[in-house]
GUDOLUM-30929 format. One line per field, with one value per atom (N, C-alpha, C): residue number from 1; residue in one letter; atom name; x, y, z. Coordinates in pm, 1 decimal. Example, Ala and Ser with C-alpha at 12.3 -4.5 7.8 and 13.67 -1.06 7.14 Angstrom:
<nodes>
seq: [1, 1, 1, 2, 2, 2] .
type: [A, A, A, S, S, S] .
atom: [N, CA, C, N, CA, C] .
xx: [1319.0, 1230.0, 1320.0, 1285.0, 1367.0, 1290.0] .
yy: [-569.0, -450.0, -330.0, -225.0, -106.0, 3.0] .
zz: [780.0, 780.0, 780.0, 708.0, 714.0, 787.0] .
</nodes>
This chain:
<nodes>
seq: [1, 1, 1, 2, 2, 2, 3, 3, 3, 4, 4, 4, 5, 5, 5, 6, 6, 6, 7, 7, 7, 8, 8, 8, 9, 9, 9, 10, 10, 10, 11, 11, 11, 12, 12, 12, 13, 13, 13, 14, 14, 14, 15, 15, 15, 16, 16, 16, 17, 17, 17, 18, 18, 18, 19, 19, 19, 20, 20, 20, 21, 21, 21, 22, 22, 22, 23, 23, 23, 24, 24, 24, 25, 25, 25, 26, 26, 26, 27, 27, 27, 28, 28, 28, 29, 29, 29, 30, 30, 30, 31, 31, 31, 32, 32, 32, 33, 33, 33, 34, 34, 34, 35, 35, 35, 36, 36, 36, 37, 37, 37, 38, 38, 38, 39, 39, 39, 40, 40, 40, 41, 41, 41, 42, 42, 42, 43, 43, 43, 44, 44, 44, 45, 45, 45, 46, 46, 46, 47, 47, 47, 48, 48, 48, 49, 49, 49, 50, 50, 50, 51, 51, 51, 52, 52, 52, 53, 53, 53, 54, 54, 54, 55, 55, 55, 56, 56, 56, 57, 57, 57, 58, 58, 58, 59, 59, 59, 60, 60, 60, 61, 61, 61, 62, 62, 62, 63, 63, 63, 64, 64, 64, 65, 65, 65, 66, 66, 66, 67, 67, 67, 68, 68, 68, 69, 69, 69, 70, 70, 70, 71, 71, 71, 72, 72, 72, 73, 73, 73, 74, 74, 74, 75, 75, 75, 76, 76, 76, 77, 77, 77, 78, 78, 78, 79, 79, 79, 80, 80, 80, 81, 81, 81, 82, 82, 82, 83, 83, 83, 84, 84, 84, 85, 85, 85, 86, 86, 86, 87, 87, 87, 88, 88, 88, 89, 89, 89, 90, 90, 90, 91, 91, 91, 92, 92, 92, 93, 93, 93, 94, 94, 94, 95, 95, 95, 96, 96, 96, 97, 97, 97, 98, 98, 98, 99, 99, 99, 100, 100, 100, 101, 101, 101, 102, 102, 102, 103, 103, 103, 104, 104, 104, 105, 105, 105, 106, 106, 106, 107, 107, 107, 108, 108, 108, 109, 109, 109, 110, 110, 110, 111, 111, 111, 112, 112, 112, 113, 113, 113, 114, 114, 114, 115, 115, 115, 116, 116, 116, 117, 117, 117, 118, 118, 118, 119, 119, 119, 120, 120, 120, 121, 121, 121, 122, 122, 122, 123, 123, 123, 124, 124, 124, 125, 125, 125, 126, 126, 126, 127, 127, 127, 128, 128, 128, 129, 129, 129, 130, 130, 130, 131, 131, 131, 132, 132, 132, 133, 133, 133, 134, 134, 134, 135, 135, 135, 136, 136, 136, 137, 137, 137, 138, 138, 138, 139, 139, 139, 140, 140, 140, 141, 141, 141, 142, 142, 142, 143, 143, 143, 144, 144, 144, 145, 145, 145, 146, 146, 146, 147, 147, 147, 148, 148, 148] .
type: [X, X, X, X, X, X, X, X, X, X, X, X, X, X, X, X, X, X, X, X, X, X, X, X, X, X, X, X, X, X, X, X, X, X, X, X, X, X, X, X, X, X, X, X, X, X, X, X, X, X, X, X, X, X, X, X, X, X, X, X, X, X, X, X, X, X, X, X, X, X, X, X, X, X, X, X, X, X, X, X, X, X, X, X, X, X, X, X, X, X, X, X, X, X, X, X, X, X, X, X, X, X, X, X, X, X, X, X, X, X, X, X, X, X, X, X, X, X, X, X, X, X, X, X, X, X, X, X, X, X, X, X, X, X, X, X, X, X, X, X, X, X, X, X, X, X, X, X, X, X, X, X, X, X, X, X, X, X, X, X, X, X, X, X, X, X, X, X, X, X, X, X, X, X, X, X, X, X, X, X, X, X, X, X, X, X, X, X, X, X, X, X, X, X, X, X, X, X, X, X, X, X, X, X, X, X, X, X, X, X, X, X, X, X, X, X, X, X, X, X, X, X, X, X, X, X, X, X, X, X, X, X, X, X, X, X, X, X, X, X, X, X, X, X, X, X, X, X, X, X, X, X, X, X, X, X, X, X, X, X, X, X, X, X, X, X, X, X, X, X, X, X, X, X, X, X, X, X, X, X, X, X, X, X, X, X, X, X, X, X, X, X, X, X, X, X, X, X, X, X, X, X, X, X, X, X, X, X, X, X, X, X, X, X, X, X, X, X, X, X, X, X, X, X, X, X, X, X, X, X, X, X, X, X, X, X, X, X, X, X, X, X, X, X, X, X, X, X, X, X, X, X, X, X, X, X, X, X, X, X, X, X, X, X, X, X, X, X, X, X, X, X, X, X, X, X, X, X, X, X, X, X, X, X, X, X, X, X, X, X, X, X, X, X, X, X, X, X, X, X, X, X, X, X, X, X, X, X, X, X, X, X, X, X, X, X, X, X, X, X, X, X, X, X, X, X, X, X, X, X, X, X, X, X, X, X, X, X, X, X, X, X, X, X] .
atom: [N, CA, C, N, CA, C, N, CA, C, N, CA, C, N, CA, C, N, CA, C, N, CA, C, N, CA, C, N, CA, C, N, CA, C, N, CA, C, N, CA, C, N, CA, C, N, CA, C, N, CA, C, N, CA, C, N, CA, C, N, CA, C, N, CA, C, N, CA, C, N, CA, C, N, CA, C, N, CA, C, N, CA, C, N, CA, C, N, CA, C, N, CA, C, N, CA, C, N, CA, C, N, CA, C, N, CA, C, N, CA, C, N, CA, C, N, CA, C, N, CA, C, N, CA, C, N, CA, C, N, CA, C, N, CA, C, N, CA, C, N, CA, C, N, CA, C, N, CA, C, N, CA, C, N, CA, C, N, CA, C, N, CA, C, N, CA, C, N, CA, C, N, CA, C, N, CA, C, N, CA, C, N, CA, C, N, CA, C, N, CA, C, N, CA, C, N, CA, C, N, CA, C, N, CA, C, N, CA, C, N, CA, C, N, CA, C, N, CA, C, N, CA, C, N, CA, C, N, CA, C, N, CA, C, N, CA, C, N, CA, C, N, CA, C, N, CA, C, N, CA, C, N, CA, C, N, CA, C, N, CA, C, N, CA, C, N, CA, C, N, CA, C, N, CA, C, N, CA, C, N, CA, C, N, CA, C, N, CA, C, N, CA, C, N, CA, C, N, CA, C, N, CA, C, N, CA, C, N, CA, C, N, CA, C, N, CA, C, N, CA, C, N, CA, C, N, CA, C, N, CA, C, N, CA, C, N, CA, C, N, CA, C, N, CA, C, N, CA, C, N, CA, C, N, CA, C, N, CA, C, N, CA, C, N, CA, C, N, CA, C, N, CA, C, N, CA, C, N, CA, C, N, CA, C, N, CA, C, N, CA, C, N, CA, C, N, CA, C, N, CA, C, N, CA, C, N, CA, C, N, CA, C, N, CA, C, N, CA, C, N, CA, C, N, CA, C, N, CA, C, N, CA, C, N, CA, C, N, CA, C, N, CA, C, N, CA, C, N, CA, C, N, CA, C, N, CA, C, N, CA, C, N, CA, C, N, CA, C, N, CA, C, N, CA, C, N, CA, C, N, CA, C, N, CA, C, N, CA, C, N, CA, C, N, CA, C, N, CA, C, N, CA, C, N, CA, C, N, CA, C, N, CA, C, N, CA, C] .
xx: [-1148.7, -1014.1, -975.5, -1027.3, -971.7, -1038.4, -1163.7, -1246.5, -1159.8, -1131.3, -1034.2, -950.0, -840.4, -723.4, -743.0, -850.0, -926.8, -928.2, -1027.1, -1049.8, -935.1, -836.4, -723.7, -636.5, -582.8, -529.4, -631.9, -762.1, -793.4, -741.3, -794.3, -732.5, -592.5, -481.0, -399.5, -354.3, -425.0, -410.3, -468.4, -603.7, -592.7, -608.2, -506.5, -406.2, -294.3, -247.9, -111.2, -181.1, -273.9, -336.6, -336.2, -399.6, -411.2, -275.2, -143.6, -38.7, 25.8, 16.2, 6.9, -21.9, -166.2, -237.9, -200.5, -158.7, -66.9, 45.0, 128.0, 262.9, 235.4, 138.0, 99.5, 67.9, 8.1, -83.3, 50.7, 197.8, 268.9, 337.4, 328.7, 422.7, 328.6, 221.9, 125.7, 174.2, 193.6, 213.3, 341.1, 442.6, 586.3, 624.2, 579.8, 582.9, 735.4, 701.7, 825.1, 943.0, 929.2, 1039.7, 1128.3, 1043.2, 1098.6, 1145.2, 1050.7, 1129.2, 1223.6, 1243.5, 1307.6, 1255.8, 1345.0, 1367.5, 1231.4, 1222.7, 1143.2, 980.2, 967.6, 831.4, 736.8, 780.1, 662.0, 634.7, 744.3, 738.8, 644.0, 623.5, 535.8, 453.0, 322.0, 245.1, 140.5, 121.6, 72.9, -43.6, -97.4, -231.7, -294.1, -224.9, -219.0, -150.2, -236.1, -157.4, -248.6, -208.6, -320.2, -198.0, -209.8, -134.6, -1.4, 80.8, 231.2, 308.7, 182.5, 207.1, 201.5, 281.4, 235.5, 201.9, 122.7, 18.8, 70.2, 126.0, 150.7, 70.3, 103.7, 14.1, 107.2, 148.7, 202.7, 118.2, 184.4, 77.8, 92.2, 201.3, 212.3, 272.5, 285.0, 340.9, 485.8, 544.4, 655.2, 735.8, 636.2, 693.8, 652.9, 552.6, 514.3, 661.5, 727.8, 775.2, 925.1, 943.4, 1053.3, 1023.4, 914.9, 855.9, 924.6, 914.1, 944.4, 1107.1, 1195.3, 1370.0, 1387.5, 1301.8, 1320.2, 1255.0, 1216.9, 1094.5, 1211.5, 1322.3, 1389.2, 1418.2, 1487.8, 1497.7, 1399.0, 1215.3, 1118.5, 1130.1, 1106.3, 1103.6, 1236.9, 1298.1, 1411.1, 1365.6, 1361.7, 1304.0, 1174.5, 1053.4, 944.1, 946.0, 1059.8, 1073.4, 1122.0, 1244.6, 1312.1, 1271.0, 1124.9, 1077.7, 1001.4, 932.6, 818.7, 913.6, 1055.3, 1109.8, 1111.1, 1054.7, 1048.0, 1049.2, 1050.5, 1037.3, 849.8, 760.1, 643.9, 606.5, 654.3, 578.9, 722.0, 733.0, 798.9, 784.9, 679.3, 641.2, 594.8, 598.3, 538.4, 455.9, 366.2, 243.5, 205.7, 269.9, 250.4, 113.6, 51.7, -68.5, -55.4, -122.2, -186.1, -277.1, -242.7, -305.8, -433.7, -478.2, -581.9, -676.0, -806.3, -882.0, -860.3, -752.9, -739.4, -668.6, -710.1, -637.1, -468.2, -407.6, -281.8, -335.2, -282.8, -312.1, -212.0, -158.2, -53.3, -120.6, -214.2, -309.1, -455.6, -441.5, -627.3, -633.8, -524.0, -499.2, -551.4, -437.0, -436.9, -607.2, -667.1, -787.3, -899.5, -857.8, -959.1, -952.9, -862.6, -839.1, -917.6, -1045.2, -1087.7, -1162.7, -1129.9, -1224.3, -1387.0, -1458.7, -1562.3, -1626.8, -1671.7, -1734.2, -1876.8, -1906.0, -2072.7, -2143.7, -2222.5, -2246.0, -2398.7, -2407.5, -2501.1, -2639.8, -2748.0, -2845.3, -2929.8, -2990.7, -3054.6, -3101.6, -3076.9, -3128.2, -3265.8, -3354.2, -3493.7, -3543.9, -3508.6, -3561.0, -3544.4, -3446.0, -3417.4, -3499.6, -3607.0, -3704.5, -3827.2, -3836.3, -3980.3, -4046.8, -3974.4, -4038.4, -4082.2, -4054.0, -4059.7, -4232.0, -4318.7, -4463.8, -4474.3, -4406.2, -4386.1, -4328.4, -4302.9, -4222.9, -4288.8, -4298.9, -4377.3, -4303.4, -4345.6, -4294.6, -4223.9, -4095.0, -4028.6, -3994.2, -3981.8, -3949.6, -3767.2, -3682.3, -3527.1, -3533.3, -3624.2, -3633.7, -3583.5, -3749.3, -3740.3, -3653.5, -3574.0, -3460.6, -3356.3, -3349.3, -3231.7, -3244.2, -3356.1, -3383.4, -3403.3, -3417.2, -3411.8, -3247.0, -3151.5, -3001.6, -2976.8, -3023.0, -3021.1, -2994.5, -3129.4, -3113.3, -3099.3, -3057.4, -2951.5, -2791.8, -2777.5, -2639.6, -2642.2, -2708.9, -2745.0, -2769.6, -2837.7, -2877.5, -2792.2, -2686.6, -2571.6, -2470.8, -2426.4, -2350.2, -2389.1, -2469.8, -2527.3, -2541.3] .
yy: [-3889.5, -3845.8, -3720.7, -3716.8, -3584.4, -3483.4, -3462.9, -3365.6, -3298.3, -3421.5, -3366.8, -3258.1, -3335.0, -3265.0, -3127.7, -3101.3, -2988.7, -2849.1, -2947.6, -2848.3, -2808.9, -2914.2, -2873.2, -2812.5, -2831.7, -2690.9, -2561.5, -2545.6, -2434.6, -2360.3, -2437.7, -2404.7, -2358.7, -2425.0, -2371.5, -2228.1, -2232.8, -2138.9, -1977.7, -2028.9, -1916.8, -1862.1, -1998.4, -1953.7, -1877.2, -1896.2, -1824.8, -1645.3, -1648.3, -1564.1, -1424.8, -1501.1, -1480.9, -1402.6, -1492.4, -1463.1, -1321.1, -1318.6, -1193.4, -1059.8, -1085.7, -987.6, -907.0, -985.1, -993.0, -874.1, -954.1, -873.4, -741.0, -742.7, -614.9, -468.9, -557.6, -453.3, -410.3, -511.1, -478.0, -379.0, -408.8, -268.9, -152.8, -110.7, -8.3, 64.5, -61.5, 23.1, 49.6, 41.4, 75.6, 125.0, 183.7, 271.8, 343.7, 447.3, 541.1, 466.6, 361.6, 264.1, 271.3, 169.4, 137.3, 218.1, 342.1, 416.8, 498.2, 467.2, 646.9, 778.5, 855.1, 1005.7, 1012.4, 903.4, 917.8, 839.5, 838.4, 795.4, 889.0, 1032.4, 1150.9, 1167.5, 1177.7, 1170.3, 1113.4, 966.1, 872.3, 778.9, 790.6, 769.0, 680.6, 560.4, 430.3, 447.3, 358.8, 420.1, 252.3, 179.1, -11.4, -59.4, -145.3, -216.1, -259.0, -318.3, -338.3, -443.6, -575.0, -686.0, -649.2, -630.2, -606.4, -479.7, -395.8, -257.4, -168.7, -62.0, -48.3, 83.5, 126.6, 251.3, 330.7, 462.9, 541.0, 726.3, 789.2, 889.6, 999.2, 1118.9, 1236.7, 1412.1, 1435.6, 1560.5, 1698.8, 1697.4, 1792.8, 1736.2, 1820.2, 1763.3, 1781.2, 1815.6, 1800.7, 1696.6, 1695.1, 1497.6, 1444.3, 1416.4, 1344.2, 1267.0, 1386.3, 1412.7, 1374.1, 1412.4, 1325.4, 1172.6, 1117.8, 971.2, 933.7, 933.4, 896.8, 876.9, 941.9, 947.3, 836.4, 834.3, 753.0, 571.8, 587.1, 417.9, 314.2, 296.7, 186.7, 177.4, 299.1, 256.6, 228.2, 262.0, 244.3, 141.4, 32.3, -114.9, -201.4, -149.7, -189.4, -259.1, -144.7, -131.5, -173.6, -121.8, -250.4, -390.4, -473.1, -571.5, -641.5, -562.2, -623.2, -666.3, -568.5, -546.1, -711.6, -701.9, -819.3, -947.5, -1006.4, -1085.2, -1142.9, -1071.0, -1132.3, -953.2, -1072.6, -963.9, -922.1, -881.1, -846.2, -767.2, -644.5, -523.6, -499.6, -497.1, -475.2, -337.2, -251.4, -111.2, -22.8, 80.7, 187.3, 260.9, 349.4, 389.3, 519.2, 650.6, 720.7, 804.4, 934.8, 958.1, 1099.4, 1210.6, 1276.5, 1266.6, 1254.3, 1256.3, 1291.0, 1390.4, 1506.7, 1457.3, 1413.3, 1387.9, 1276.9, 1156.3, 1039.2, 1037.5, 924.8, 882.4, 790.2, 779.4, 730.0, 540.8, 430.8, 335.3, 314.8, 423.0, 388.0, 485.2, 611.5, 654.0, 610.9, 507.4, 446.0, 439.1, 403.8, 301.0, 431.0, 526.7, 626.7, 723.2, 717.6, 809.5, 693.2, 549.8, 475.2, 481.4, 549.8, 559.2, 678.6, 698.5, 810.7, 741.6, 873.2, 806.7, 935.1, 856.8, 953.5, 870.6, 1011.6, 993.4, 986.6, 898.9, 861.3, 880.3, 980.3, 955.2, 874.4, 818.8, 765.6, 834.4, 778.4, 832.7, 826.7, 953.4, 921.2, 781.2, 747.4, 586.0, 629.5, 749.7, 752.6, 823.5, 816.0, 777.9, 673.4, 567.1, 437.8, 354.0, 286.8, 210.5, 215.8, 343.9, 381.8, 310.4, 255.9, 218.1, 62.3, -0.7, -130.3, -166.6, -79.1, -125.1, -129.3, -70.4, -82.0, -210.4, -297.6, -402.6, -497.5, -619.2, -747.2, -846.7, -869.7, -918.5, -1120.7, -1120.1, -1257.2, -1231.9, -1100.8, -1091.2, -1079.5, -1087.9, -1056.4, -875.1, -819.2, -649.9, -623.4, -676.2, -683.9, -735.6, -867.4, -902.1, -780.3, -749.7, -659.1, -518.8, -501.8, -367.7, -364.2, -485.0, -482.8, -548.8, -569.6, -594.9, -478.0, -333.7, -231.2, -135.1, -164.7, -111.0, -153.6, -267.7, -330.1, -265.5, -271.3, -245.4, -67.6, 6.6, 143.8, 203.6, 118.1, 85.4, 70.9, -47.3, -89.4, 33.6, 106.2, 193.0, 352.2, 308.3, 457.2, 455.8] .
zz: [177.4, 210.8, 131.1, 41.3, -100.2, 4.2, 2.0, 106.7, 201.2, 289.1, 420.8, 371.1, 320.4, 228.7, 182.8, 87.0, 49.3, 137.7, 243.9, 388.5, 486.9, 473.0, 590.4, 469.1, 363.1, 257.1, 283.3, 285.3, 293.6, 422.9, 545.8, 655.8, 712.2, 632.6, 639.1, 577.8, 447.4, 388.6, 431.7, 550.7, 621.6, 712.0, 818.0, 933.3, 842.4, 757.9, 673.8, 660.4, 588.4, 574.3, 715.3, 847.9, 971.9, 1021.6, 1003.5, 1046.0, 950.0, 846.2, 767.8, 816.2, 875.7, 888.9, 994.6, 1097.9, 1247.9, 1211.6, 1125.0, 1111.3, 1091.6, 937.4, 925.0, 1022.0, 1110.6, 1244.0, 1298.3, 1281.2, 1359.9, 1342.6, 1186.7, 1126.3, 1123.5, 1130.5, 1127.1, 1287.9, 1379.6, 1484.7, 1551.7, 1455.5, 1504.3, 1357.8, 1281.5, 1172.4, 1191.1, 1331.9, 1296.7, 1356.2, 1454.6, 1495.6, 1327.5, 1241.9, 1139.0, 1053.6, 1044.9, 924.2, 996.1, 1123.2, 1149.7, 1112.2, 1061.9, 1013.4, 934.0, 820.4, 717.3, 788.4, 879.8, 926.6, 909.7, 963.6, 962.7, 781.9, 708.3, 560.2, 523.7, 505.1, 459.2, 581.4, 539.6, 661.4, 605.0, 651.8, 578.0, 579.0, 496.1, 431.0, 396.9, 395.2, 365.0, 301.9, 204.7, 115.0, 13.3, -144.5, -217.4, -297.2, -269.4, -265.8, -291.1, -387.3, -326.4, -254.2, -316.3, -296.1, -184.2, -107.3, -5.7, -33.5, 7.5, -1.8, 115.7, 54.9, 182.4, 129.3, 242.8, 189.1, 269.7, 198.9, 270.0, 283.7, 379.2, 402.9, 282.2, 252.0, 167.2, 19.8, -128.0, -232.1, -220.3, -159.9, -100.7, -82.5, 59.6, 110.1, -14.3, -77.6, -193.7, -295.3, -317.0, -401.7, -331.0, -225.0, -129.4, -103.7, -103.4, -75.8, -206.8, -335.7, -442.6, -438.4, -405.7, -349.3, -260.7, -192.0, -65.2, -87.1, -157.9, -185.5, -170.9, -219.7, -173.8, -41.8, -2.8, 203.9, 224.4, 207.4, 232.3, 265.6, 152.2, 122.1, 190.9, 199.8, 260.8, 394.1, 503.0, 625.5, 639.3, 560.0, 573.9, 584.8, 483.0, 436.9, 531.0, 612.8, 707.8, 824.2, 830.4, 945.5, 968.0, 796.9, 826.1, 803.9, 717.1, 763.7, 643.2, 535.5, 375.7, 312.3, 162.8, 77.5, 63.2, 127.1, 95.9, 25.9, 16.6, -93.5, -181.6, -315.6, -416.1, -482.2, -412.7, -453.3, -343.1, -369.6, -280.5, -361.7, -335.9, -401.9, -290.8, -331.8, -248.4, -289.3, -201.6, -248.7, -175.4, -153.7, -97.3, 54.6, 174.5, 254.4, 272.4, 216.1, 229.8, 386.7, 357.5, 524.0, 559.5, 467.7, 529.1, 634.1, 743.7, 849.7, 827.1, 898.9, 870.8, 944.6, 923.4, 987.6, 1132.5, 1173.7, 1263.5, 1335.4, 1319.1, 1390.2, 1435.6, 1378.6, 1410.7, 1555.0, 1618.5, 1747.4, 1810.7, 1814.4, 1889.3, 1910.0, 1809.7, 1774.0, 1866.5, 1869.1, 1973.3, 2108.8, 2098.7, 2268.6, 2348.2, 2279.3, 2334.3, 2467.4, 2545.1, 2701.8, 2719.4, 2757.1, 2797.7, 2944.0, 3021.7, 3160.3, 3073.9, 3169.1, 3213.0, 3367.6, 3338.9, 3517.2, 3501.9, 3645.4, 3638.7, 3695.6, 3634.8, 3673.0, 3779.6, 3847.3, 4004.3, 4019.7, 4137.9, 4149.3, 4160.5, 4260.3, 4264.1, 4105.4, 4000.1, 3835.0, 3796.2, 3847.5, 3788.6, 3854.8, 3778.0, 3806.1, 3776.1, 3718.8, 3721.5, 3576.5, 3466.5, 3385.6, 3396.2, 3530.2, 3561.5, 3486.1, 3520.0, 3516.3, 3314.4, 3290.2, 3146.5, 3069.4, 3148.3, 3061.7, 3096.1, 2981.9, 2992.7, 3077.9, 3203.9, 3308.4, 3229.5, 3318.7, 3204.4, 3097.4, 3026.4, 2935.5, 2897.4, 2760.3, 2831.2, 2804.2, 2768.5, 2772.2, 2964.0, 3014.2, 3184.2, 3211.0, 3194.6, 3270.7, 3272.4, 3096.4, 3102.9, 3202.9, 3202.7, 3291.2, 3444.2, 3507.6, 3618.3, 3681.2, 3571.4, 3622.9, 3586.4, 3495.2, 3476.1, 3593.8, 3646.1, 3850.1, 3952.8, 3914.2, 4052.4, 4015.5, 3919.3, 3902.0, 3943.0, 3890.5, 3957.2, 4079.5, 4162.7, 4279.3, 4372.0, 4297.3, 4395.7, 4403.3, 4274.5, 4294.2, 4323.2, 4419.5, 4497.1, 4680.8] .
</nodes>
């Protein structure tokens, strides 16, 4: 019975964990929702347990982030529904990415065209027949096949 107990405290501890992580993503991606005005200013960078790590493009903002850290926390805090970060920790941007830009930078699209169906096939005599190489390569040119 102690065991159980053990294992379902761990478990809970990280579904809790889980739900954290959630919020977080949430605030990464409604950044300037939350800060307003001061969103382009300070541009998140994470967190390193209470602290929230932000990063600005010039020493400027830097130096404006520091004026501003209580609305910061304010509006973060409110956002996630507790008190979570008790600090801000601003930095230098330089080649880092912002975390409220990751999303955006995955969204890249690229064309693929496909290749002549009379080249697709020809390495059939090359593969050890039953094998999952051959399986994979002959749903390879059906699927090629079909869309020609």
């Amino acid at each position: 019975m102690r065991e159980l107990s053990k294992t379902l405290g761990a478990f809970l501890r990280q579904d809790l964990k889980a739900d954290e992580e959630f919020r977080l993503v949430g605030l990464w991606r409604n950044w300037d929702d939350i800060l307003g005005p001061l969103g382009p200013l300070a541009r998140p960078l994470g967190h390193r347990g209470s602290t929230l790590l932000v990063g600005a493009a010039t020493s400027l903002d830097l130096q404006e982030i520091t004026y501003y850290t209580p609305q910061i926390l304010t509006n973060v805090n409110a956002f996630l529904g507790q008190k979570f970060f008790d600090k801000v920790q601003a930095d230098l941007l330089m080649d880092r990415t912002s975390l409220d830009a990751v999303g955006s930078r995955l969204n890249v699209t690229r064309e693929f065209s496909t290749p002549d169906s009379g080249q697709v096939g020809n390495l059939k005599s090359h593969m050890e027949p039953g094998s999952a190489v051959d399986s994979c390569y002959q749903a390879y040119v059906r699927l090629v096949n079909k869309g020609k």
